[in-house]
C-alpha positions as CSV (number, residue, x, y, z in Angstrom):
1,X,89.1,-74.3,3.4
2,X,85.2,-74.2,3.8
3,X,86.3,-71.9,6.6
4,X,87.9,-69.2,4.3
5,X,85.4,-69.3,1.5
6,X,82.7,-68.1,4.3
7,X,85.2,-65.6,5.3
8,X,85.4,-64.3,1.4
9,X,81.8,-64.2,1.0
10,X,81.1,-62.0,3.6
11,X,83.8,-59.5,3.1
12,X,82.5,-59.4,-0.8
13,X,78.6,-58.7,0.6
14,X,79.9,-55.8,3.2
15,X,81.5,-54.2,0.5
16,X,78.5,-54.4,-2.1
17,X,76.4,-52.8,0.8
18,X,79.1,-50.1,1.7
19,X,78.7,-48.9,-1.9
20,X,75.1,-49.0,-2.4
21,X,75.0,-46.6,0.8
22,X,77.3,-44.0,-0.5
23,X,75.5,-44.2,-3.7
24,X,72.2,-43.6,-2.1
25,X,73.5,-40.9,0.2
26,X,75.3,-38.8,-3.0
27,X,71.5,-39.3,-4.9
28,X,69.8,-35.7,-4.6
29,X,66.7,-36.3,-2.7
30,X,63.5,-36.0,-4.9
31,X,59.9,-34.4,-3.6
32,X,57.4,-37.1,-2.8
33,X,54.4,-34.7,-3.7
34,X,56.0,-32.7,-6.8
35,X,53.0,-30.1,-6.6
36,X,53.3,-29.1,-3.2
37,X,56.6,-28.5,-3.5
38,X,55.8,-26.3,-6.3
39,X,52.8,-24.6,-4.6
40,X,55.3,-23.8,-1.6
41,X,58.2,-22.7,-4.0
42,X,55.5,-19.5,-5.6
43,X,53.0,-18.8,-2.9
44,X,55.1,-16.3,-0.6
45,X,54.7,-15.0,2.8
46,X,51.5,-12.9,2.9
47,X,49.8,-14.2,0.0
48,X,47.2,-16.7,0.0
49,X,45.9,-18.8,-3.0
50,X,41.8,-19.5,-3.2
51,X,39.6,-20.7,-5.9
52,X,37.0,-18.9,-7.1
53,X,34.1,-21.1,-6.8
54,X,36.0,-21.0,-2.7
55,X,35.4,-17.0,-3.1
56,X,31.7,-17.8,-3.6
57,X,31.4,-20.4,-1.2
58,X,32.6,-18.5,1.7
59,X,31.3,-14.9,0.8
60,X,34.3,-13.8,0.0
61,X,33.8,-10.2,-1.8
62,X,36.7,-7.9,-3.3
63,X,35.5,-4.6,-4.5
64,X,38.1,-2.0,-6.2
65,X,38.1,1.6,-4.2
66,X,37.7,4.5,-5.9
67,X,40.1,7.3,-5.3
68,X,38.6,10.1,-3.5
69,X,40.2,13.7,-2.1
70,X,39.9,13.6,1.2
71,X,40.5,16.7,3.9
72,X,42.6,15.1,6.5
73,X,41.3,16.0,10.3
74,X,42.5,15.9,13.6
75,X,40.8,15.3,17.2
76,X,40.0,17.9,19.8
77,X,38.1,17.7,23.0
78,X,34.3,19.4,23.0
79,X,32.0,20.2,25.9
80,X,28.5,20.7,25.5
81,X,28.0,24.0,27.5
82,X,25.3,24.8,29.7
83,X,23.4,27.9,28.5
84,X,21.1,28.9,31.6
85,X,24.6,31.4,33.0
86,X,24.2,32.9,29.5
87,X,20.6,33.3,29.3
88,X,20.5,34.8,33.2
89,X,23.7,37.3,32.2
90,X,21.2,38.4,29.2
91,X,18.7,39.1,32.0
92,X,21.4,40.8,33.9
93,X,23.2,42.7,31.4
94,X,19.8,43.5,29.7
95,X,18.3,45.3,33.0
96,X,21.4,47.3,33.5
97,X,21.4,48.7,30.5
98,X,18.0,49.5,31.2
99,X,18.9,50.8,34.7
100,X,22.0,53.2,32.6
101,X,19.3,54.3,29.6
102,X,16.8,55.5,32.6
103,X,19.1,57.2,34.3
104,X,20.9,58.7,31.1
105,X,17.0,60.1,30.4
106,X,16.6,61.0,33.9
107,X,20.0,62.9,33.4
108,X,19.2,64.7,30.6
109,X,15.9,66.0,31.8
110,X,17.0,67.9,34.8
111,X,20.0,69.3,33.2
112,X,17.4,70.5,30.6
113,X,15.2,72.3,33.2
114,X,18.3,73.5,35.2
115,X,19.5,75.4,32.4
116,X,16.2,76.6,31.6
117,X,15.7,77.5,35.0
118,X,19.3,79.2,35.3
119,X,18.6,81.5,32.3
120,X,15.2,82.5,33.5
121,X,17.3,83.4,36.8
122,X,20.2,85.4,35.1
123,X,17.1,87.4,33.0
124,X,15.5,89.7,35.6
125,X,15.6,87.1,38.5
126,X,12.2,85.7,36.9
127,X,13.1,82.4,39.1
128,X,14.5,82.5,42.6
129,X,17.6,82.0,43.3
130,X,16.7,79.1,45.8
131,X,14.5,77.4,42.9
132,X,17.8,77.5,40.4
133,X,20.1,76.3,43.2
134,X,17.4,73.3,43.9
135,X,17.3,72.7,40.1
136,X,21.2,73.1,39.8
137,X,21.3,70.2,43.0
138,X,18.4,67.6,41.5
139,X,20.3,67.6,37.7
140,X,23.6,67.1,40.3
141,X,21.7,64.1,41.6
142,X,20.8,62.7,38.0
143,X,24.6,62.8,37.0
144,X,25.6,60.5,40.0
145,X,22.7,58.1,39.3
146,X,23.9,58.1,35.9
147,X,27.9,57.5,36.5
148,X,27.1,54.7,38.9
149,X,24.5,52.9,36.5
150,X,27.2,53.2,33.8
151,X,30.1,51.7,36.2
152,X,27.5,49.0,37.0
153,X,26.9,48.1,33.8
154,X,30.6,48.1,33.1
155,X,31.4,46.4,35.3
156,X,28.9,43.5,34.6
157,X,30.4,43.7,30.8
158,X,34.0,43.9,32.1
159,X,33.2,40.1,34.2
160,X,30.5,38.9,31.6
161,X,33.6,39.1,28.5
162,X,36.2,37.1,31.4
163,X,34.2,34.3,30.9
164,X,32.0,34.6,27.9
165,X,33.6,36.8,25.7
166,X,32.6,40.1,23.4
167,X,30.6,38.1,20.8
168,X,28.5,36.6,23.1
169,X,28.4,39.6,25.5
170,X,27.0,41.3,22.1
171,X,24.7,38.6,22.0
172,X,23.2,39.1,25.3
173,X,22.7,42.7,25.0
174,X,20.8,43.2,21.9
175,X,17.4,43.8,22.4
176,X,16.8,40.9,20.0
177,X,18.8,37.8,19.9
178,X,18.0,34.9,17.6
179,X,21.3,33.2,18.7
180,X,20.3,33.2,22.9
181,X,16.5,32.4,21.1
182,X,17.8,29.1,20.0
183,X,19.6,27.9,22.8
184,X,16.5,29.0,25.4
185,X,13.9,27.0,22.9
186,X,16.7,23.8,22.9
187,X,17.1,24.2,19.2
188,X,20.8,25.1,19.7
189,X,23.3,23.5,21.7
190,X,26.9,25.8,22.5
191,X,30.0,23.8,22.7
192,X,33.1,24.5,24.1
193,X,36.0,22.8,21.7
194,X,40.0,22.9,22.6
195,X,42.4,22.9,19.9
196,X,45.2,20.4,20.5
197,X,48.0,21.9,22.4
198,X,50.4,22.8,20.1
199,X,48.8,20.9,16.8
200,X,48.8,21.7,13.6
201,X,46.0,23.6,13.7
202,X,47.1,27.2,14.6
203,X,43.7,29.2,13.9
204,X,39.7,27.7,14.7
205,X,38.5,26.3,11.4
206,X,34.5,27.4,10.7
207,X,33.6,23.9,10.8
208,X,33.9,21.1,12.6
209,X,32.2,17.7,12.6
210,X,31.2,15.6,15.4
211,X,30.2,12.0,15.9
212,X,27.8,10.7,18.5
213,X,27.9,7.3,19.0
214,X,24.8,5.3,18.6
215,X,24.2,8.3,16.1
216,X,24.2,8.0,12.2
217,X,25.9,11.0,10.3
218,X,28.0,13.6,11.7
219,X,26.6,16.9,13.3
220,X,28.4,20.2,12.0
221,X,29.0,22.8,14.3
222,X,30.1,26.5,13.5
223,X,32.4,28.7,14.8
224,X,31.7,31.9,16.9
225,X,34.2,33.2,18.9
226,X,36.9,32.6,21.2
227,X,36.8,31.7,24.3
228,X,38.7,33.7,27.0
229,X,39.0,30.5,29.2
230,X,41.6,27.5,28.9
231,X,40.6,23.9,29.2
232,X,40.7,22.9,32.4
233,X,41.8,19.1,31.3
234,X,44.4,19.5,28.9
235,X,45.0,23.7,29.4
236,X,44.4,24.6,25.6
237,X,42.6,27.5,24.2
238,X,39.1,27.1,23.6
239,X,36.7,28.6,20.9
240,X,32.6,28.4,21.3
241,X,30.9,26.4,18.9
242,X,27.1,26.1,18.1
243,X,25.6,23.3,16.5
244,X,22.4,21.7,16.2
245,X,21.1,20.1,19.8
246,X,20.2,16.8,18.4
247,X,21.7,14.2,21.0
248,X,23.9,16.5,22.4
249,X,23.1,16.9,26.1
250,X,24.4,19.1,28.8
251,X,28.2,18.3,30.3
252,X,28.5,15.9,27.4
253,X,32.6,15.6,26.5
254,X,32.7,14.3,23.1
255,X,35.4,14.0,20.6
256,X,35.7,16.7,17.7
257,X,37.4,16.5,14.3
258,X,39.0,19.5,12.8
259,X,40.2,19.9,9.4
260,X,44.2,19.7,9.0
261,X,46.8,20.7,6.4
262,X,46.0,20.6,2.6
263,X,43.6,18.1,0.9
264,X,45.4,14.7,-0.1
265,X,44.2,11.8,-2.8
266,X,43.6,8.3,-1.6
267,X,40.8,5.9,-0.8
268,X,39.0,5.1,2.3
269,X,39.5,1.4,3.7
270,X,36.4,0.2,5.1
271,X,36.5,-0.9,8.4
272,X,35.8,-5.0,7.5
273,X,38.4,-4.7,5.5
274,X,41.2,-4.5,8.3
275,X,42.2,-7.3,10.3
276,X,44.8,-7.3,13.0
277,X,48.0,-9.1,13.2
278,X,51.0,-8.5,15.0
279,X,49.2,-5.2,16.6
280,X,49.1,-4.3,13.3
281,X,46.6,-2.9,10.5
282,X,46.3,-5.5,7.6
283,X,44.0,-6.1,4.4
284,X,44.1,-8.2,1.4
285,X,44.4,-6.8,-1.8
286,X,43.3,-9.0,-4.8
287,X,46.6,-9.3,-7.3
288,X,45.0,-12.2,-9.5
289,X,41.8,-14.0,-9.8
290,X,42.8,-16.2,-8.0
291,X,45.7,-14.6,-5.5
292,X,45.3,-12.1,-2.2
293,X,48.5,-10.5,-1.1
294,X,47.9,-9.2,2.6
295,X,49.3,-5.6,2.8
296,X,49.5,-3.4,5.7
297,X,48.0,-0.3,6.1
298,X,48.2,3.3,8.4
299,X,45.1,3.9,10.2
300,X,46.3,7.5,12.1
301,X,43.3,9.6,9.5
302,X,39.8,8.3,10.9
303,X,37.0,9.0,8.1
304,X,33.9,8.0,8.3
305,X,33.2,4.4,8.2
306,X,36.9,3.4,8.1
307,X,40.2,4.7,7.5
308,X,41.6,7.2,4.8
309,X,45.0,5.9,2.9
310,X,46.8,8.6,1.2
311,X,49.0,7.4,-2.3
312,X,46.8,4.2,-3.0
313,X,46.6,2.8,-6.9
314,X,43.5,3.3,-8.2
315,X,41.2,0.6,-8.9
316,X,43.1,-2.0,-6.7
317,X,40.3,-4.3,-5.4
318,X,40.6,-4.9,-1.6
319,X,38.3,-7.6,0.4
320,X,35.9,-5.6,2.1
321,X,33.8,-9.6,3.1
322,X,35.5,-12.4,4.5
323,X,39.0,-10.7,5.1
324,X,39.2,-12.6,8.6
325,X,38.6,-16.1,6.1
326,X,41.3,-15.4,4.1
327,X,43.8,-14.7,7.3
328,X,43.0,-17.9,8.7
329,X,43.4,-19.7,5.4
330,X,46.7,-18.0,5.2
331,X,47.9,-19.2,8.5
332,X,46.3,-23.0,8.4
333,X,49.1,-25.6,8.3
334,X,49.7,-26.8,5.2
335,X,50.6,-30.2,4.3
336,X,54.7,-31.2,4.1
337,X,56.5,-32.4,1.3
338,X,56.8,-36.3,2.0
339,X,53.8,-36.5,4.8
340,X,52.4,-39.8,4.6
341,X,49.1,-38.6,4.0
342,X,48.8,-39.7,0.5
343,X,50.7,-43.2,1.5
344,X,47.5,-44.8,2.6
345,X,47.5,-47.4,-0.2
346,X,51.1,-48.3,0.4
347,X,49.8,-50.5,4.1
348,X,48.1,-53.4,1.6
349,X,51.4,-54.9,1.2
């Protein structure tokens, strides 16, 4: 009888205990750190939340960008030319012209006095025969100096615009230069610049800028004429280029930027405001006081000191200090719902 009773009992317990597991298991399951849950449920991918005594703290500065109209550019190869070939064609060119004015004077003089001579001959045979014919001979002479100076010189234009062109060819001949003055006294440096093959850009544009590195500022350079010659790196057409000598140095290949399409609105992103995740261009645009969304950006129009972004709202403030701060805030593990790091207390028992 005792026997049976125990055997009661125990089915009685194992059915309490089957019930108060399927009651706990139906129970929805409730947060143990309400706040966290809530901070997780609002604060989306990309966005981090940071106080702003932690702005001050950590140096954290947001400014808002004003919207400026900004020529996009494009980059071209430039050589820095060396100008002694130029200067010795001037020398060149110059004394053959020289050589071709002589012998044009020299020309003129003995056709003067043949004439003179002939007519003196025809009136009353004044002058001998053998003096006209020796008059008639030396102007004969003159003209053949005179044709060959002139093919000369010709010819030394004819191989002088193969390489340099008619502008600077002009340059060289003029009895005064200021343009050959400048490059001889180092004032001047001449650049060589090839458009990108098959760019945008389908004419020289007067301008272009250039940066030297280590340099602050941009140097402008001004057009002058084409260049009969093609790169010989990337087989483009070339245009010559003069610009102040500054730091530019002989053989120097630097990057140029050309001016591109139409003028566009936007803002320039400074470069510590871009971080890079992902191989990609990031920064942090301030939504709230108290919120940073990260957005990402195009970085394919250099400007100077950053990056040029076409369509931006105006006044949106960006972090331009501490943008690296916030990306590693964003990305530090945050606590999980029901970590026992607030369950210190609960060990006393």
């Amino acid at each position: 009888m005792k026997h049976k009773r125990n055997i009661l009992v125990g089915l009685i317990a194992a059915v309490i205990i089957i019930g108060a597991v399927i009651w706990i298991r139906s129970k929805p399951a409730q947060p143990a750190n309400p706040a966290a849950s809530s901070q997780a449920a609002t604060t989306s991918a990309g966005t981090i939340e940071i106080t702003p005594q932690q702005l001050t703290a950590n140096g954290i500065e947001a400014q808002a960008l004003p919207t400026t109209r900004f020529q996009p550019q494009t980059s071209a190869y430039a050589s820095v030319l060396d100008p002694g070939p130029l200067l010795q064609l001037r020398g060149q060119l110059r004394s053959a012209q020289l050589q071709t004015d002589a012998a044009r004077a020299q020309a003129a003089a003995s056709e003067r006095e043949y004439r003179r001579l002939a007519l003196l001959n025809s009136q009353g045979h004044t002058v001998s025969d053998k003096v006209t014919e020796a008059a008639r001979a030396t102007r004969d002479a003159d003209r053949a100096h005179l044709e060959a100076a002139q093919a000369g010189l010709l010819a030394a234009r004819d191989t002088a615009r193969s390489r340099w062109g008619d502008v600077l060819v002009g340059w060289a001949l003029a009895a005064r230069s200021p343009q050959l003055d400048a490059l001889n006294s180092g004032q001047q440096a001449l650049l060589s610049v090839a458009l990108p093959q098959g760019g945008a850009t389908g004419s020289p544009p007067p301008t272009i800028h250039i940066n030297l590195p280590g340099t602050v500022g941009e140097i402008t350079a001004h057009l002058v004429s084409p260049s009969p010659l093609a790169d010989p790196v990337i087989q483009s057409p070339t245009y010559f280029y003069q610009a102040p000598r500054g730091g530019l140095r002989t053989d120097m290949r630097i990057e140029a930027l050309l001016p591109t399409g139409q003028s566009v609105d936007g803002v320039v992103i400074p470069n510590s405001a871009v971080i890079w995740y992902a191989n990609r261009p990031w920064v942090y645009v301030q939504s709230t006081d108290t919120q940073f969304v990260r957005r990402e950006i195009a970085v394919d129009t250099p400007a100077p000191g950053g990056w040029f972004v076409a369509q931006w709202h105006a006044g949106e403030r960006v972090v331009v200090k501490g943008a690296a701060l916030l990306f590693s805030q964003e990305f530090q593990p945050k606590p999980q719902p029901g970590s026992p790091s607030g369950d210190a207390g609960d060990d006393d028992g």
